[in-house]
C-alpha positions, 0 to 999 in steps of 0.5 A: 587792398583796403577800399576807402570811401570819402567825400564821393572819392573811392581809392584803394590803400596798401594795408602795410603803408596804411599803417604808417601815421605818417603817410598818405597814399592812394590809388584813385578810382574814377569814382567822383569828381567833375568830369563828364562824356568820355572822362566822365569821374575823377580825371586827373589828366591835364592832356587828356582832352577835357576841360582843364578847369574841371581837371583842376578842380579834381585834382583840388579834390585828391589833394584835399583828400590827401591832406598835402600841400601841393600835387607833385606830377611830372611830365611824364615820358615813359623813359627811366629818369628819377626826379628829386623834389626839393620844394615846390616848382612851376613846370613839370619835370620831364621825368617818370619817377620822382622821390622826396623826403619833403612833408606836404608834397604829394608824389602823383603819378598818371595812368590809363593801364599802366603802372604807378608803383609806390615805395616807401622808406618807413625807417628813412622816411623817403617815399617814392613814386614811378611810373612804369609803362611797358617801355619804362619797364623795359628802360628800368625805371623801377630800378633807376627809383631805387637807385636814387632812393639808395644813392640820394638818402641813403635808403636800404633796398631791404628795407623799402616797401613797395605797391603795384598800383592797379593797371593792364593785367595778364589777361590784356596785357597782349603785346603782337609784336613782343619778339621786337617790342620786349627783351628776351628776359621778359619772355619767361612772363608771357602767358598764353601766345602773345600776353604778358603778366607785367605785375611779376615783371615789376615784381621781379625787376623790385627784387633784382634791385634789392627789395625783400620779395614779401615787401612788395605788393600787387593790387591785380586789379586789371584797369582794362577789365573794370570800366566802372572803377577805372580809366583804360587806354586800351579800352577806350583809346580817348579816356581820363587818368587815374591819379596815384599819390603817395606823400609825407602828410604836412603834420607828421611827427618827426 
């Protein structure tokens, strides 16, 4: 991963997708921002429990920096559905991945230990973004993306690249009640007694789906362990959310 510093903001880029002119992506720390107490740093999350208006202005914050048009989110509800963005909307989506080929639109992801995973399309131009919790790596979501991605702009799972996002490691990732909570084909990625390494999990769900095995990367930063650079659920319970955002910059080339 490639740290960035600028304006007070810290976030973390894939070296293959920094390459492309054309795009923007970055894994926000909590490093910046307005938020103080026990979101104190860059919260991102609009139902976290902080100040809506300091949320706002962080997030005002990632897009200036992303040098988009808008923050796509979604209504984020840990399942496997895939929302197309067409054009700038009101509400949320109710949704756990979303996909477009528009420039300007910044695809954002929220967590707190989970997964964000990004993907790019650099022959399409298509990017995508998904979030994969336990139950959403379970439900599929990363498979159902890279279907929409196929199906809808006619993308080449071979040719796609992809980014797991920092989030619960093998070393916290410890689920006591697997045997009901995770299908047997996730058993031969428990570490230990009772944890699990989620990271080969999405690896290996990405190349299930299709995706070249060196085209996948991992930043195996684990949210839990790092209280400085980012927001941990299992840590504090009461927290912010990281924003990952990966988008078409507004001036590039066609």
């Amino acid at each position: 991963m490639e740290r960035m510093y600028s304006g007070g903001l810290v976030y973390d880029r894939f070296p293959a997708f920094s390459r492309m002119s054309w795009l923007f992506h970055g894994c926000f720390t909590r490093k910046g921002g307005h938020s103080e107490g026990l979101y104190k740093g860059l919260n991102a999350g609009v139902s976290s429990g902080d100040d809506t208006q300091v949320v706002a202005a962080n997030r005002k914050a990632i897009l200036i920096e992303s040098g988009g048009e808008e923050l796509v989110t979604l209504s984020q509800v840990h399942g496997n559905a895939v929302h197309v963005h067409t054009g700038p909307g009101v509400v949320p989506i109710e949704a756990d991945a979303v996909v477009t080929d528009r420039p300007g639109a910044m695809l954002t992801i929220l967590t707190a230990d989970c997964q964000a995973v990004v993907l790019v399309d650099p022959t399409k131009r298509v990017v995508a973004n998904a979030h994969a919790g336990w139950r959403g790596s379970v439900a599929g979501v990363l498979a159902a993306t890279v279907s929409v991605m196929e199906e809808r702009f006619g993308c080449r799972p071979a040719d796609l690249l992809a980014g797991i996002g920092p989030s619960l490691g093998p070393c916290c990732a410890e689920f006591t009640h697997y045997k009901h909570e995770l299908p047997k084909a996730f058993h031969t990625h428990r570490v230990g007694f009772n944890h699990f390494d989620f990271w080969a999990i999405s690896r290996d769900q990405l190349c299930h789906a299709g995706l070249k095995a060196s085209h996948i990367a991992a930043a195996q930063l684990c949210t839990r362990c790092d209280a400085e650079h980012y927001f941990s659920y299992r840590r504090n319970h009461t927290t912010g959310r990281l924003a990952t955002v990966i988008g078409i910059t507004s001036l590039a080339p066609q």
